[in-house]
N, C-alpha and C positions, 0 to 999 in steps of 0.2 A: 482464529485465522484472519479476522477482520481487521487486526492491527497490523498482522504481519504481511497483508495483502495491501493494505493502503501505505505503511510507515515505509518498508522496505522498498516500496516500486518506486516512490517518493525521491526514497533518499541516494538508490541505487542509479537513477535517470538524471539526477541531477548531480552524482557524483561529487557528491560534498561531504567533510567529514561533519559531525556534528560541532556547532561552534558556539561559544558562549550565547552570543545573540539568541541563539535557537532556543535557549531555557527560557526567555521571554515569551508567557501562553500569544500575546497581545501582538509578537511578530510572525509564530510560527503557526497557530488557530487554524486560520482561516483556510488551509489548502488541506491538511488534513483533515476539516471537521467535512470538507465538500468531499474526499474521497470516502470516509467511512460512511458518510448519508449517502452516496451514490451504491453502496455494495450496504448499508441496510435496505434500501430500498430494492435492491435484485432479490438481498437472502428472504425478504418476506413475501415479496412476488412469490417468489419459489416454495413457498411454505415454510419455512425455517422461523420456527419462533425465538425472538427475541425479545428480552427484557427491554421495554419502552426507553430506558436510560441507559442503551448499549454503545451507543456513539458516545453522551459526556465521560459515562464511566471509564470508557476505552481510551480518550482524550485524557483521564482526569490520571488515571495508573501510567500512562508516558509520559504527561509529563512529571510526574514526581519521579518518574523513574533516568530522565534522559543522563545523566553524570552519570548512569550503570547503564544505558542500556544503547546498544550497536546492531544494528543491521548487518544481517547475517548476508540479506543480498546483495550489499554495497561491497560487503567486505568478500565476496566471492566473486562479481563483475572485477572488483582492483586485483584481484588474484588471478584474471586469467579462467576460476572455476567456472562450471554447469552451473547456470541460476535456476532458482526453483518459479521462476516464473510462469510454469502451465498451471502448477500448483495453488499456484495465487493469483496472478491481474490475470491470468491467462482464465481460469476456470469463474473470474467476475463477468470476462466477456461473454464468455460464452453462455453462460446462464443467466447471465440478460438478454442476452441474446434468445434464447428459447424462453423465457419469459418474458420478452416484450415489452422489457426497463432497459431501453440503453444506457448504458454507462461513459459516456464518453470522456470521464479522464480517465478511468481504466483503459480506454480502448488507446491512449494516446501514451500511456505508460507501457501497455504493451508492444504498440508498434516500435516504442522506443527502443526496448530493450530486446527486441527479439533475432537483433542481428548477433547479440550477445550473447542468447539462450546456450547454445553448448557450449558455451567458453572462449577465449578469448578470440576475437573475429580473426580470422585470417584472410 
């Protein structure tokens, strides 16, 4: 869940399709590597044990994967659809929040998108 709580809020707030530039690790690193360390640092607050190499690992399988692989939340905010958003940045906040690890780009990803949450604003 930690890929698809940091890649999707990412890609769905910023409303961009994935673009060649993006398969460069050296341009696209640095904002996901801060939102996966921000939500390992909640999940282990929380007790949730993770493998010490769960950020590079989770970093190292997106990008080999990016020419296959689409955000389900981007592609549901361009649709109009219900985003899974509680499910994801939404349940980072909040369990940092009761853990006592703010997450502040989760929290900033949320506010984003939450006027979004049940589908297309009206």
């Amino acid at each position: 869940q930690a890929g698809a709580a940091g890649g999707d809020g990412m890609k769905a707030r910023a409303q961009v399709r994935q673009r060649a530039e993006e398969r460069r690790p050296d341009q696209h690193r640095p904002a996901p590597n801060r939102v996966f360390r921000e939500i390992e640092a909640v999940g282990r607050a929380a007790g949730v044990r993770l493998e010490p190499d769960t950020v590079e690992s989770t970093l190292g399988y997106i990008e080999g994967s990016l020419g296959q692989m689409h955000s389900s939340m981007y592609a549901d905010l361009m649709a109009g659809r219900p985003l899974e958003l509680e499910a994801l940045n939404g349940a980072v906040v909040r369990v940092g929040q009761s853990v006592g690890v703010p997450p502040p780009i989760n929290d900033v990803i949320y506010a984003a998108l939450r006027p979004y949450a049940s589908g297309r604003r009206r």
